[in-house]
N, C-alpha and C positions, 0 to 999 in steps of 0.2 A: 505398683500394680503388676500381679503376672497373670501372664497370659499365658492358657491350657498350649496352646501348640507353642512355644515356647521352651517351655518345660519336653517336651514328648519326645525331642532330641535323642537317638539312640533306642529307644525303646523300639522294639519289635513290632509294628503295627500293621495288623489285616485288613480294618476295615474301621471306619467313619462314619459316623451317624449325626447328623449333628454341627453346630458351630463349633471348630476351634480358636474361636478367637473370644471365646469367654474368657470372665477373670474369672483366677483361682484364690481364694483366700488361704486354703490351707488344705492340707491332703491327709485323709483320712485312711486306716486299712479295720477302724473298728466302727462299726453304724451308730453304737452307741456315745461317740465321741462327735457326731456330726452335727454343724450347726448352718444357717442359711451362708452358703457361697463355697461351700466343700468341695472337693474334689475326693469323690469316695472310690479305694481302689478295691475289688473284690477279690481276695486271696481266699486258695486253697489251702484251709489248713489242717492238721493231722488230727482236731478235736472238732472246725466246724466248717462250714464252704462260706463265705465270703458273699456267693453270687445269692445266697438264701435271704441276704438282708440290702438288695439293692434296693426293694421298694420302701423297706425303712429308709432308707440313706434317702431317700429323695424325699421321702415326705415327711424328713428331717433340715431340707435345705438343700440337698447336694446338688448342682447346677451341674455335674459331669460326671461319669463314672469309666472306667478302664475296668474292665473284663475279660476273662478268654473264653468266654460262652455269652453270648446275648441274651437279653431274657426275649421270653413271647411275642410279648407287650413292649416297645416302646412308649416313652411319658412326651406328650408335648415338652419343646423347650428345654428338655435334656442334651446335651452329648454324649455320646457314648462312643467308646474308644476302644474296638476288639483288639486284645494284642494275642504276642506265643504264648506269655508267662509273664502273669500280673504280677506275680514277687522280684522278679527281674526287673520289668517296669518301673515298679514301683522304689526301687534302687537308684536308678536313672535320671526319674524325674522327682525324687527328693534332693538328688546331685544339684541339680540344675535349679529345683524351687527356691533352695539354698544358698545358690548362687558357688557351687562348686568348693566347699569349703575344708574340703580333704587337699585340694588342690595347693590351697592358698596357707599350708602350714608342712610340715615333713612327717607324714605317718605312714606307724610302722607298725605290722601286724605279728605278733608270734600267737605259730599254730604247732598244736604239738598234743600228744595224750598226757605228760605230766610237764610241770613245771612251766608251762604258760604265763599263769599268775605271778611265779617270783620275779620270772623274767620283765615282764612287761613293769610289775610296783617296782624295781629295782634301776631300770631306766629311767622312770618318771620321777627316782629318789635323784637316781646320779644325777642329772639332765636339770632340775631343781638344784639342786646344790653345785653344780655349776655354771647357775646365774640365770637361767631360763624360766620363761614362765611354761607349762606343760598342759597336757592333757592325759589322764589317764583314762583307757576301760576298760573293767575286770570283772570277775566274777565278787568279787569281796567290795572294791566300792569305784564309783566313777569319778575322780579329780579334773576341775576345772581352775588349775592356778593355786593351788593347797584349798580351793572349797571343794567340801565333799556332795556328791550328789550318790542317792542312790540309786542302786546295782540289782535288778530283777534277773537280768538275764547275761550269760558271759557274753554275748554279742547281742545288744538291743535290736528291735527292727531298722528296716533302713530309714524311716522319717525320722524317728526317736535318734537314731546314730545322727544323722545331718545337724539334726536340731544343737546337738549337743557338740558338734564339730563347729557348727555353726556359733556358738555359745564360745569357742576355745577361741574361733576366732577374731569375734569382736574382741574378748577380752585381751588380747596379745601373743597370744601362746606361739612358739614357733614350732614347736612339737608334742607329738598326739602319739600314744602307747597303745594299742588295744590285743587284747586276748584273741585270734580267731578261732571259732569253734568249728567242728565239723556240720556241727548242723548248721551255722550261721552259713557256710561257704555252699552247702548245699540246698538250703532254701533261699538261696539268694542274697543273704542279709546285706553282704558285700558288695551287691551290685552297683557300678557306677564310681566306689574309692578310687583314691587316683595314692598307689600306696609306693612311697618313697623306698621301702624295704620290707623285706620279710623275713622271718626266724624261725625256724625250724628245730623243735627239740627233742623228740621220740615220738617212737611209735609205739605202741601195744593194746591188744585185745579193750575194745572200750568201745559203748554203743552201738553193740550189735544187735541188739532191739531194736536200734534205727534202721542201722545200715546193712541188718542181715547175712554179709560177709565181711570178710577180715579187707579182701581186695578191692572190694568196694568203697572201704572205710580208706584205705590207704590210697583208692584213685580220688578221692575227694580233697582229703588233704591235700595231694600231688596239686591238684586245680588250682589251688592259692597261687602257688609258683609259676605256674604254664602261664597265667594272667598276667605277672609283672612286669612293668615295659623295661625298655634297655635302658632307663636311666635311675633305675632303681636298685639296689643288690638283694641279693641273697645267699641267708648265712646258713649252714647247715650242720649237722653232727654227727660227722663222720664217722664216731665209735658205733651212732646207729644202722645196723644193717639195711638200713631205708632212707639213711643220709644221703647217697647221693642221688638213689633214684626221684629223691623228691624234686632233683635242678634238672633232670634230664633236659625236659625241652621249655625251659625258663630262658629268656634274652637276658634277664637280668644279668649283671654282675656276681657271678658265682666264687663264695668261701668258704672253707671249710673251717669247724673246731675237732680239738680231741685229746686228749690225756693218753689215748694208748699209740698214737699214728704222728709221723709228719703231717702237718696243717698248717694254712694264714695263721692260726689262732693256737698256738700249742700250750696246754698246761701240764703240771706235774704235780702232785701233792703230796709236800715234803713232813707236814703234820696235819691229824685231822684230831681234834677233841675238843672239849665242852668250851675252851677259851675259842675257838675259830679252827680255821684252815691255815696253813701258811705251805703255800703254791708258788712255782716257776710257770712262772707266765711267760710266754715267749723265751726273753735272757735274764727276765726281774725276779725276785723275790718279793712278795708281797703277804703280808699279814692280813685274812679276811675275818668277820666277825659270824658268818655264817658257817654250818656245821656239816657234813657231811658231803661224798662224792658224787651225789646227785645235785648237792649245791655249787662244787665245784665247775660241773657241766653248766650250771645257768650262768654265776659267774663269768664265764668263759664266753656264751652266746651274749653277755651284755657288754664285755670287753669290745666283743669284735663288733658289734654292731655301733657301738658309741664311734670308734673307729670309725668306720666306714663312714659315720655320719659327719668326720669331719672332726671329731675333737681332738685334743693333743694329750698323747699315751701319758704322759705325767700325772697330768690335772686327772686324768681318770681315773689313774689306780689310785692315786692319792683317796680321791671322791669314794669311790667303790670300796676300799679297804675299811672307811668307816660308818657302812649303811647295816641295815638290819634288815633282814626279807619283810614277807609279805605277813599277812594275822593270820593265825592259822597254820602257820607252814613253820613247824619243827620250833613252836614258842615252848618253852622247858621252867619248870619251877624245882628251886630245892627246898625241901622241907626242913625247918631252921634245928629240929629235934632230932629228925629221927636221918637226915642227909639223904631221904629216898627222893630220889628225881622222877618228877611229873611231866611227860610230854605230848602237846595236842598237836596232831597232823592231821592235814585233809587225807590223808591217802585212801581212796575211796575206789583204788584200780588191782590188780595182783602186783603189777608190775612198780605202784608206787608205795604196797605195803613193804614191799623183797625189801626197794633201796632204804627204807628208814628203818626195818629191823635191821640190817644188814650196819647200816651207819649206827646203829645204838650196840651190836653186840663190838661191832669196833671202840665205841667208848668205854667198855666193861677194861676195870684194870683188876679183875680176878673172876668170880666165879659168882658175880652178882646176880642174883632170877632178872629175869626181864619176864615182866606181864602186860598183857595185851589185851585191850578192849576193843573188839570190833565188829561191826554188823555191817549188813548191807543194805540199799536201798530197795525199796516196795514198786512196784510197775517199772522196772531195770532188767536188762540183759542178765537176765538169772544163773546162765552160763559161766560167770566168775564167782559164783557163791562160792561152790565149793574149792575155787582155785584159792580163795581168796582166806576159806577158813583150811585149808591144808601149808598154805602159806604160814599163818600165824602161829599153827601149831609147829611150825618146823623150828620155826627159829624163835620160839620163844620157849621160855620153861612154864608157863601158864597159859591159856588162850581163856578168855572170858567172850561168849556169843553174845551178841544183845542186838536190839534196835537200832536202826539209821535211821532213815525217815521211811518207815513205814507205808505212806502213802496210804493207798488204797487196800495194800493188802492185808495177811493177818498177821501178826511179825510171828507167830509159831509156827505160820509157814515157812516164811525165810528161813528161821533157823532153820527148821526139819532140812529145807536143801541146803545150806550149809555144813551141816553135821551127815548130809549123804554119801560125799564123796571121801570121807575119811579114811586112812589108812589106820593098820590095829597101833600101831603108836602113836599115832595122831589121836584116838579116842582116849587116851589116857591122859592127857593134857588137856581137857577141856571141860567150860561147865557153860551151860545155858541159862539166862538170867535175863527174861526180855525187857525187862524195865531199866533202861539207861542209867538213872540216877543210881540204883543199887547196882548195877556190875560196876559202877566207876568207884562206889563206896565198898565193895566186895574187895577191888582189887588193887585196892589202897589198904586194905586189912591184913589183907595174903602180904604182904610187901613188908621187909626185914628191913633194917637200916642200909644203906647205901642200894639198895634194889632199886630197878627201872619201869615205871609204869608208862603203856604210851597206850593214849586214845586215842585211835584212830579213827579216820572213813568223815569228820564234820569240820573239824578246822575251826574257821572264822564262821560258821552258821551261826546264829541266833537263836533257830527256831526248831522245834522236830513238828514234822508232817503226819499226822495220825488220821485217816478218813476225811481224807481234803482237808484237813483245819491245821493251820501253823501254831501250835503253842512255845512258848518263851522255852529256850530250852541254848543254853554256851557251855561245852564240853571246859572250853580255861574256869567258869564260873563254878562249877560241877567239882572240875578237879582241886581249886583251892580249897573250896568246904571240905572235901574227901583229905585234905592236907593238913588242914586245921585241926582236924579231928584226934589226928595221928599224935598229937601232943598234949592230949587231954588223957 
């Protein structure tokens, strides 16, 4: 049995209305989820307010509500609980409904604009294969112990996150992986973790739809670190010009990675191509099976964070030497006829298209085309369209525009601002083809024996987004038929 003051521990509270000493069966933040004995929390969110369906929630069950505006009207027999910030709240006392369950294992959060994902699947591989049962959470899928659960959002809310810490718990797990997003750390989602470590892996231009400035975007990340207590570390990447100032004022245990700098974590890469990487880690030599210098860098933040956590430098590189990243992130097919390499990347940023064009003209052993398929997403920081199609044109010898997910908008709009900021050579290189399925089969036509085709910007998605509606749609799925083709 819990009881509502119980739970309220930490949470920011104004004012009382009410018995706290009701039970809570379970805590709600959607009204249409509430049943008799709720604890319904009324969040502000960026599509609806929260406070708009408190008399649903009640006359759905809810015995208590937490709000940061009272309504009118109080209900008989209710409590109600004004706090500063119901999404903070509501962090705090799913901690607690929980029973504290971040606490009660070793998690560790990597927040970062690219490479998140491989980072965090790549610890829950090693960490796994070195005997442990885990937890993962990503944007691509949730693992509870090798079961998969799925993945809505890169950082769930904080009931859904407990629940599911909670879940790692019972089952055994001694460690828990998760992706932090910028928007999770700034609406709160985090509130209440109790996080063993944190990872730090780049910055650049991303979610300025949200965040409106770049410094803003970068004081939020900073926040993950400023929160970590003194018995937790933090690892950061000092090639990035925002590696250090992300530990500025963090207790934590402070370390550095880097391939260009003295660092705790130093690497070198002595070969990079389609077999692996093979890198000076620290004094070692080590064969990976991952491909490129932005792999290198996650690599590196996974080294040092296994470290820190305690494991022995052996057993790791041993582990690590034979994992494979995440789905979606630089998966490559050869086409058995014609030798042309097929490659799907999420890179769905300017800065994370550079590193994979940049890491595929390094694979080029002569004067092979690399072509390029990429769009951007629909209701997004529109401001990287054109970085993002000047980008492709540069470093590829083809660019193909097309759909990402669409969303809401028209995708000939996207393109139109893609195709706006072009320079006159960059317009020579390019063709627009809003229909996904045919630019990916366009640009598997254009493509000569040994040539490089990479889809970018979807990864491990499943789905494209056209007018709110998800239809079936996997760029790997996409790309083998456009392969298959090739030998007929």
């Amino acid at each position: 049995m819990v009881i509502l003051q119980d739970i309220l521990y930490q949470a920011r509270i104004r004012s009382v209305n009410g018995n706290l000493q009701c039970e809570v069966n379970d805590l709600q933040i959607d009204s249409r989820k509430v049943t008799n004995g709720s604890c319904f929390i009324a969040i502000r969110g960026s599509a609806a307010d929260g406070h708009a369906f408190i008399d649903k929630a009640i006359q759905s069950g809810a015995r208590s509500v937490i709000c940061e505006s009272l309504p009118e009207s109080l209900s008989n027999g209710i409590t109600y609980v004004q706090v500063e910030d119901s999404s903070d709240a509501a962090g705090w006392m799913a901690h607690h409904f929980y029973d504290q369950p971040s606490a009660k294992l070793k998690l560790v959060g990597i927040t970062g604009t690219n490479g998140k994902t491989t980072v965090a699947t790549l610890l829950y591989k090693l960490f796994t294969s070195l005997g442990y049962d885990c937890g993962l959470l990503s944007t691509v899928q949730n693992m509870i112990a090798g079961r998969v659960m799925p993945a809505t959002h890169t950082t769930p809310d904080p009931i859904s996150l407990n629940a599911l810490l909670r879940q790692m718990v019972d089952t055994g797990c001694r460690f828990a992986f998760m992706e932090v997003s910028s928007h999770a750390i700034h609406q709160h989602r985090i509130s209440g973790l109790q996080f063993a470590g944190g990872v730090f892996t780049n910055i650049t231009h991303d979610h300025l739809d949200y965040h409106k400035t770049f410094d803003e975007y970068i004081r939020v990340k900073k926040s993950f670190f400023d929160i970590m207590p003194a018995d937790a570390f933090a690892i950061s990447n000092l090639d990035d010009k925002r590696g250090q100032v992300m530990l500025q004022n963090t207790v934590a245990v402070k370390k550095l990675y880097s391939l260009r700098s003295v660092a705790d974590f130093k690497g070198k890469i002595l070969e990079n191509g389609l077999t692996g990487l093979v890198m000076q880690l620290n004094d070692q030599e080590v064969h990976f099976r991952l491909i490129g210098e932005f792999n290198a860098y996650n690599l590196l933040a996974v080294y040092g964070a296994a470290i820190l956590l305690g494991e022995n430098k052996q057993e790791v590189l041993q582990s690590l030497s034979e994992l494979s990243g995440a789905a979606g992130r630089f998966e490559y097919v050869v086409s058995p006829m014609d030798h042309v390499i097929g490659i799907v990347d999420y890179a769905h940023t300017p800065d994370a298209l550079i590193n994979v064009l940049k890491t595929i003209r390094q694979l080029r052993k002569g004067d092979e085309k690399v072509i390029t398929v990429v769009g951007c997403g629909g209701d997004r920081d529109k401001t990287k369209r054109p970085v993002m199609a000047q980008a492709a044109c540069d470093l590829s010898t083809k660019a193909i525009f097309t759909s990402d997910n669409p969303r809401s908008e028209d995708p000939q709009e996207i393109l139109r601002d893609m195709e706006s900021g072009l320079n006159t050579a960059a317009k020579r290189k390019f063709i627009s083809i809003a229909d996904r399925r045919e630019a990916i089969k366009t640009a598997f036509s254009l493509a000569n024996p040994g040539d490089i085709v990479l889809i970018a910007g979807k990864g491990h998605e499943q789905y494209q987004e056209v007018k709110g509606v998800r239809h079936h749609f996997d760029d790997m799925e996409e790309m083998t038929k456009a392969i298959e083709l090739l030998g007929k």
